[in-house]
C-alpha positions as CSV (number, residue, x, y, z in Angstrom):
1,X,1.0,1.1,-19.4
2,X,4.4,1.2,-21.1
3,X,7.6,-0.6,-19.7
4,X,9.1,3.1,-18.8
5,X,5.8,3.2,-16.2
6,X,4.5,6.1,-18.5
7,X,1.8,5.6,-20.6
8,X,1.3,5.5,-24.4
9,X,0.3,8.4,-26.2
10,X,-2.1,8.2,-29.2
11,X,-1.3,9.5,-32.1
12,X,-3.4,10.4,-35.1
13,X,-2.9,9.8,-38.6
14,X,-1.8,12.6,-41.1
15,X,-3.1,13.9,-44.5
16,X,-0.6,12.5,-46.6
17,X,-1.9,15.1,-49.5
18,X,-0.3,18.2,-46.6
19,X,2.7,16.6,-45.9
20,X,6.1,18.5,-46.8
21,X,9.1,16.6,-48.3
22,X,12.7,16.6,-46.7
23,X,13.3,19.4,-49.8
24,X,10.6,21.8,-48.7
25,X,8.5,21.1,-51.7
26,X,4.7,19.9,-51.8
27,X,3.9,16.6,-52.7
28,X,2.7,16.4,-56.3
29,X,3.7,18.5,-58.9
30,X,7.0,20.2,-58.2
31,X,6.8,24.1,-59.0
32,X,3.4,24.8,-59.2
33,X,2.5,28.5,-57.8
34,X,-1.1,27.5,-57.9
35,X,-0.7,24.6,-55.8
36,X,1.7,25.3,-53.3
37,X,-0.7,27.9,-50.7
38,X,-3.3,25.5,-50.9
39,X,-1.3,22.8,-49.7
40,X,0.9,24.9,-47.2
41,X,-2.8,25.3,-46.1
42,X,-3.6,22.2,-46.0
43,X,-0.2,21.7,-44.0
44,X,-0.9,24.3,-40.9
45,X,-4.2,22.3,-40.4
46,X,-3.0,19.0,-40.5
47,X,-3.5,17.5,-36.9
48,X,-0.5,17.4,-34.5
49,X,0.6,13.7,-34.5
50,X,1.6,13.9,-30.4
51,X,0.3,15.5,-28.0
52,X,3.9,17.2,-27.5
53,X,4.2,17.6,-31.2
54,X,5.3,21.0,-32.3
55,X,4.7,23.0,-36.2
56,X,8.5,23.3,-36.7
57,X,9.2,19.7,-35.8
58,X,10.0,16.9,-38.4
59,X,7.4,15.3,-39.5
60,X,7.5,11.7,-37.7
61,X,5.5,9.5,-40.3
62,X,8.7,9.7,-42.7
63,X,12.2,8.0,-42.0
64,X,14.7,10.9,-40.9
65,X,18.1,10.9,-43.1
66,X,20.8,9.7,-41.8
67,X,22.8,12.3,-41.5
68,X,20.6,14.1,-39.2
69,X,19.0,11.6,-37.0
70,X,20.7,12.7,-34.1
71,X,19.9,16.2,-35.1
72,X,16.3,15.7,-35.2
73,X,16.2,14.1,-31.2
74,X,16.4,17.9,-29.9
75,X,13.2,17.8,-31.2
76,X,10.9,17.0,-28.1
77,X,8.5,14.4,-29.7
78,X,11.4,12.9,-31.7
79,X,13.4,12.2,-28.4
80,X,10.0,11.2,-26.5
81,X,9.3,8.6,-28.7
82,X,13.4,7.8,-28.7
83,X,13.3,7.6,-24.7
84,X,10.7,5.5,-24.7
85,X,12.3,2.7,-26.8
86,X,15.5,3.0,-24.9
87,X,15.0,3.2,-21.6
88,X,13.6,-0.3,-20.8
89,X,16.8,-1.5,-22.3
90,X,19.0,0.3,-20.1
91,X,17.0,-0.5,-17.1
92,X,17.3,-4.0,-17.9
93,X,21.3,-3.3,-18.7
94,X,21.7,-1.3,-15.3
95,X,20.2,-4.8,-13.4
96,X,22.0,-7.6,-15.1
97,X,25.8,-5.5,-14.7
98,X,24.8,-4.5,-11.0
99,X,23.9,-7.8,-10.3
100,X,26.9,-8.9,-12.0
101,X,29.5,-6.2,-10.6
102,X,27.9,-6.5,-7.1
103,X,28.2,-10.9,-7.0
104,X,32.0,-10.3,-8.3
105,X,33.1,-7.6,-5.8
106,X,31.1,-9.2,-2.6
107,X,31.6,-13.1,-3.9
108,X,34.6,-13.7,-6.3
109,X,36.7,-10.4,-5.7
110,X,39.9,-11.8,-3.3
111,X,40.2,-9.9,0.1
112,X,42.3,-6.8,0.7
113,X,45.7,-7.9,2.8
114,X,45.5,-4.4,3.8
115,X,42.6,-3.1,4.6
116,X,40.7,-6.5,4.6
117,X,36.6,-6.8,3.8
118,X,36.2,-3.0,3.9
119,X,37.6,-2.6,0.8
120,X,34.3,-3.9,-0.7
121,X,32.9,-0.6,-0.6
122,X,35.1,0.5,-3.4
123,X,32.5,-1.1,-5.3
124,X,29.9,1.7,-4.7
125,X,32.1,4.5,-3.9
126,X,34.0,4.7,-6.7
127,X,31.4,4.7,-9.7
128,X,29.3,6.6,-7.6
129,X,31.9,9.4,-7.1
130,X,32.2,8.6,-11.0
131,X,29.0,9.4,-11.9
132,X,28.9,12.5,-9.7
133,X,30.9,14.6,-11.3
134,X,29.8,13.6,-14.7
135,X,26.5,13.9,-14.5
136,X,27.6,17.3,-13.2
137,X,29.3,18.4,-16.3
138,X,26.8,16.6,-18.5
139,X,24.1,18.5,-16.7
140,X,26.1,21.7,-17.3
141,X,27.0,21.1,-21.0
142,X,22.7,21.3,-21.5
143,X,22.6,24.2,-19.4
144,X,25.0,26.3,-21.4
145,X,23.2,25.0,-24.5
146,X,20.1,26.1,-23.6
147,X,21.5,29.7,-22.8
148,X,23.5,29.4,-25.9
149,X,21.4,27.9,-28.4
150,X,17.6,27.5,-26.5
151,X,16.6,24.8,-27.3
152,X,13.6,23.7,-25.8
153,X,15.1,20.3,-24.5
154,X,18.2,21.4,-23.2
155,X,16.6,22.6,-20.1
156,X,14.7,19.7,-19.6
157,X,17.7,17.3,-19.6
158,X,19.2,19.4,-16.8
159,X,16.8,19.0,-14.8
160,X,16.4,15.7,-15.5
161,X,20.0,14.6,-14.7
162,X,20.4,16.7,-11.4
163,X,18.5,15.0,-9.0
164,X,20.6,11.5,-10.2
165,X,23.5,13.5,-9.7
166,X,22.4,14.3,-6.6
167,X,21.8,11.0,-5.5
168,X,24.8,9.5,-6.7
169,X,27.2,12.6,-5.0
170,X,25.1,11.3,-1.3
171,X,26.4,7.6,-2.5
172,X,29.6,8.6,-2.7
173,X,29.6,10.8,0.6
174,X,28.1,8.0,2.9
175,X,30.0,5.4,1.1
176,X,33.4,7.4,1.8
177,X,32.5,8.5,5.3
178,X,31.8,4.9,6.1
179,X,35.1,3.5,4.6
180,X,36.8,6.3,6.4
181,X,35.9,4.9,9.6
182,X,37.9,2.0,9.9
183,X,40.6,3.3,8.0
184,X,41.1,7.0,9.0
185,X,39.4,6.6,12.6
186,X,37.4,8.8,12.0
187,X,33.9,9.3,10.1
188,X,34.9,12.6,8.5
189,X,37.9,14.9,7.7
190,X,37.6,18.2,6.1
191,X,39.9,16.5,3.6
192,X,40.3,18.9,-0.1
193,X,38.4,15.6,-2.0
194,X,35.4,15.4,0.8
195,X,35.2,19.0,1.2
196,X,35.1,19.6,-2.6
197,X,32.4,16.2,-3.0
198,X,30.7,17.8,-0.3
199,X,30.1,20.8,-2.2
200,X,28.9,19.3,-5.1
201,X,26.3,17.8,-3.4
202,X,25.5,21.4,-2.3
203,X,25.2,22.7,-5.6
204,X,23.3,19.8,-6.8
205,X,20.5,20.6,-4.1
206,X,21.0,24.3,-4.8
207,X,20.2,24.0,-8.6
208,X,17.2,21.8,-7.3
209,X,15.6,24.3,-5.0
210,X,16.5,27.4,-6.9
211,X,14.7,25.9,-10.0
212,X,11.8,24.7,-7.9
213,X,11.3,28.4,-6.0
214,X,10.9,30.2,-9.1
215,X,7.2,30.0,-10.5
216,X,8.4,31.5,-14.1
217,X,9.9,28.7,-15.9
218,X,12.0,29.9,-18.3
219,X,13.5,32.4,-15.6
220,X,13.9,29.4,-13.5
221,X,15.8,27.7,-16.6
222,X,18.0,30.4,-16.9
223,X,19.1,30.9,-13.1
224,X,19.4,27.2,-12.6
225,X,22.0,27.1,-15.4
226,X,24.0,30.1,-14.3
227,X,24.5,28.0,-11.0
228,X,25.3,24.9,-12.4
229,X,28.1,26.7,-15.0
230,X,29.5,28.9,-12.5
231,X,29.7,25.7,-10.5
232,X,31.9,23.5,-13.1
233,X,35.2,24.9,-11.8
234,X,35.0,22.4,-8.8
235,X,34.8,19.3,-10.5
236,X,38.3,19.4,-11.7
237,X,39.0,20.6,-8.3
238,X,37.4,17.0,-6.9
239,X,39.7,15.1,-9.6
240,X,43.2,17.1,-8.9
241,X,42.5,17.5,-5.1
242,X,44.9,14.2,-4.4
243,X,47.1,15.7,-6.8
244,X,47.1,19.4,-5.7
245,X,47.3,19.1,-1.9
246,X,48.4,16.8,0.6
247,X,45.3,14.5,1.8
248,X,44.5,11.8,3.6
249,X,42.2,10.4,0.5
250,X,44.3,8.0,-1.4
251,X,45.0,8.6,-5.1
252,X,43.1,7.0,-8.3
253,X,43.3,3.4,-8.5
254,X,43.1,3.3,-12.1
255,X,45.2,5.2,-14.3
256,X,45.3,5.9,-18.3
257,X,49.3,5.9,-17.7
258,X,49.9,3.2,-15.5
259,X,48.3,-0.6,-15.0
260,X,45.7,-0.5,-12.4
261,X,47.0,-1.4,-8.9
262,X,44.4,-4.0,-8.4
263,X,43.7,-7.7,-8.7
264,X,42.0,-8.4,-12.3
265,X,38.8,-9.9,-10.7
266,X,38.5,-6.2,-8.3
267,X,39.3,-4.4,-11.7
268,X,36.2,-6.4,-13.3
269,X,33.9,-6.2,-10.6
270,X,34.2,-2.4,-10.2
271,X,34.2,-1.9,-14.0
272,X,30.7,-3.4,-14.0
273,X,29.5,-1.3,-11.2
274,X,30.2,1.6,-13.4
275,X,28.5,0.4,-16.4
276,X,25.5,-0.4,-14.7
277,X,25.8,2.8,-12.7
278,X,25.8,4.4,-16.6
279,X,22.9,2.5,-17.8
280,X,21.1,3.5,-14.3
281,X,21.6,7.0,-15.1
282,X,20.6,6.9,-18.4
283,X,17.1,5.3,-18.2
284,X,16.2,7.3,-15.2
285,X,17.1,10.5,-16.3
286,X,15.1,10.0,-19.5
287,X,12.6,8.5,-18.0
288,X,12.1,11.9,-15.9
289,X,13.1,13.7,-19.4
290,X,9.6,12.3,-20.5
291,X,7.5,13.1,-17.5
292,X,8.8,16.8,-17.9
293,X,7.8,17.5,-21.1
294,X,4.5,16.2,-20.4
295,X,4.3,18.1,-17.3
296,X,5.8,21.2,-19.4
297,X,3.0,20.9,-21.9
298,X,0.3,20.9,-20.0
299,X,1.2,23.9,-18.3
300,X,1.4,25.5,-21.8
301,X,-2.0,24.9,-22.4
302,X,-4.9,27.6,-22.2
């Protein structure tokens, strides 16, 4: 059993005589009529070398170029074997800076002279709300290239990324009603930013439950990322909503035009938090990336 809790799959070696260059052209001698069916033969029987492994996929037993290694990971077994070299690394990254972020903004962070201990709970809200809205657009940027372009992992990273966005939006809600308390009086306000939040969390759980209702899965693909495009217009409404309309939520703490209106060590501290809330997102969602394409191909089998 791997680190990423999935297992290993065996691979088999490849007829080195079928293989294709990066040019197109057989192995051997270049040109020869005589020579190229049989080895384009001998190249449709050679053995898939993954079990996801596809015939228009780059061959994995030579080094890709350079130019197009990031090209070649929207090939499924190319970004399976990928994910499954990364993600114990950002597991471990996602630990060490929420360890980190959480003993600076509980431990070494200074109290609030306003709103006193309370505060603390900037430490989740904030990169939660973060993350939110955007794993939200990320989610929606693979939707919309898997209407635009299909390609086959597109729709698997959507769904991959929506329930983390989902969890992180409910983070951000309970976090929020919970500072709200002591400092509003109150554990909820239909407030523009809490209304708007609120909804995401809505469209997270619809694109969840649409997707799951449909037994077709490439109609289900195709409705899930209508909802989650038509859906992108309210994360810039959960940004500006402090900006458009008069609310009781207070405005950003950090700024790309102005200093941050915080002490350096509450700056730090909820800097972390987002970095580990990034790596977090990253190894789980490709972690779940992996187990539905495995999923996805054995439901393609006869």
């Amino acid at each position: 059993m791997s680190m990423t809790g999935i297992a290993p799959l065996a691979t088999t070696s490849t007829d080195a005589a079928g293989d294709m260059t990066r040019s197109g052209a057989p192995h051997g001698r270049s040109g020869d009529p005589a020579a190229a069916p049989a080895s384009h033969a001998r190249q449709a029987a050679r053995p898939l070398a993954h079990p996801l492994d596809h015939p228009l996929d780059p061959p994995l037993d030579q080094p890709l170029a350079r130019p197009r290694r990031w090209r070649a990971l929207a090939s499924p077994v190319v970004f399976d074997r990928w994910a499954a070299r990364v993600v114990p690394w950002f597991a471990g990254a996602a630990a060490l800076l929420g360890a980190a972020g959480l003993w600076i903004g509980f431990v070494v962070a200074p109290t609030d002279h306003q709103q006193g201990e309370v505060y603390r709970l900037i430490y989740l809200h904030v990169p939660a709300a973060w993350m939110s809205m955007f794993l939200y657009l990320v989610a929606a940027l693979h939707a919309a290239l898997g209407l635009i372009y299909r390609t086959r992992l597109s729709p698997v990273m959507t769904r991959a990324l929506a329930p983390t966005g989902a969890v992180f939006t409910a983070i951000a809600l309970w976090t929020g009603a919970a500072w709200g308390k002591p400092t509003w009086g109150t554990w909820w306000v239909w407030d523009a930013r809490l209304t708007s939040e609120l909804l995401l969390l809505f469209l997270y759980l619809g694109y969840l439950a649409l997707v799951s209702a449909i037994d077709d899965v490439r109609r289900a693909d195709r409705a899930g990322a209508l909802l989650l495009l038509v859906g992108v217009v309210n994360v810039p409404v959960i940004y500006f909503s402090v900006k458009w309309w008069n609310t009781l939520h207070q405005g950003a703490s950090i700024r790309f035009d102005a200093a941050p209106s915080m002490a350096s060590s509450m700056l730090a501290g909820m800097l972390l938090m987002a970095l580990a809330c990034w790596a977090y997102a990253i190894a789980v969602s490709l972690a779940r990336a992996r187990c539905l394409l495995r999923e996805r191909h054995l439901e393609a089998l006869p």
